[in-house]
C-alpha positions in Angstrom: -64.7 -5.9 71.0 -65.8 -4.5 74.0 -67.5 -1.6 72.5 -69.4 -4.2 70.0 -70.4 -6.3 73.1 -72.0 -3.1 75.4 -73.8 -2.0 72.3 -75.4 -5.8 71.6 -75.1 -7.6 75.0 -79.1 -7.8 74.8 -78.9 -9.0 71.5 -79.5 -12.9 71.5 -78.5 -13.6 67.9 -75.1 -12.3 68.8 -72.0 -14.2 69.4 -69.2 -12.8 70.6 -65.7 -15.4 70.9 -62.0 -14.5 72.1 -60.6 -16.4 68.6 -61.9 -16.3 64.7 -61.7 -20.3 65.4 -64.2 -20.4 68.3 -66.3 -18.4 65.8 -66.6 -20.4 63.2 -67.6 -24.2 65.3 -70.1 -26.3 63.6 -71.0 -23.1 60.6 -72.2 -24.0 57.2 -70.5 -21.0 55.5 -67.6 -18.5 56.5 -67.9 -15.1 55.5 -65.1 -12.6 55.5 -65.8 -9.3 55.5 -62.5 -7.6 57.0 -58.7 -7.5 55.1 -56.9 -7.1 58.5 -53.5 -9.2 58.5 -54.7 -11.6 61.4 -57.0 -13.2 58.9 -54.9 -13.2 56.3 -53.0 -16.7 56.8 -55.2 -18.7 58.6 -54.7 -22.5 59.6 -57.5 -23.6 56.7 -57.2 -27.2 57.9 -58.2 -26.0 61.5 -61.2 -24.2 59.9 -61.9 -27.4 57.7 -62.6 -29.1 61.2 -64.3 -26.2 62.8 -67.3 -26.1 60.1 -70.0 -28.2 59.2 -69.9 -26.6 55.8 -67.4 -25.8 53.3 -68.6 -22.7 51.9 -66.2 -19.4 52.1 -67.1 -15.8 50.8 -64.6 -13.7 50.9 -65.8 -10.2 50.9 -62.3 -8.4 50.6 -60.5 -11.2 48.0 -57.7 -11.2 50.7 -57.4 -15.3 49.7 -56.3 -16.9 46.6 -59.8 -19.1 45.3 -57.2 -21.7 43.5 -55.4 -22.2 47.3 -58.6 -22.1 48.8 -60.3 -24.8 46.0 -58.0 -27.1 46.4 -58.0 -27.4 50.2 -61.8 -28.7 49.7 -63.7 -25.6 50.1 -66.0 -23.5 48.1 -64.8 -20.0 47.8 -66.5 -17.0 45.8 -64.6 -14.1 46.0 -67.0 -10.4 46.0 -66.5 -8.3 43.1 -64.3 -10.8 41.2 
């Protein structure tokens, strides 16, 4: 992270937040682009009240669109 913020610190259309949750407040759509294990089980009712939205993508399929259907989101999974 602290590479990522030296490299855009002058970049005001960039966000940078110590948790995934901080990231995602008041979003219309969640985008996943990473398979790393600390997204792998997150708290989906904690997100539900995060976002304004409901809308995941998940660019890796590292979520099960069923699960994630039924918890009142809209999930499309990349490449499925």
């Amino acid at each position: 992270m602290a590479n990522m913020e030296k490299m855009y610190s002058n970049e005001k259309s960039v966000t940078f937040t110590s948790t995934y949750y901080d990231a995602i407040k008041n979003v219309d759509a969640l985008i996943i682009l990473t398979e790393w294990n600390e997204f792998r089980n997150p708290d989906f009712e904690k997100i539900k009240k995060f976002m304004n939205g409901n809308i995941i993508i998940d660019g890796r399929n590292i979520w099960n669109k069923k699960d994630i259907e039924e918890k009142g989101f809209k999930y499309e999974g990349i490449g499925k």
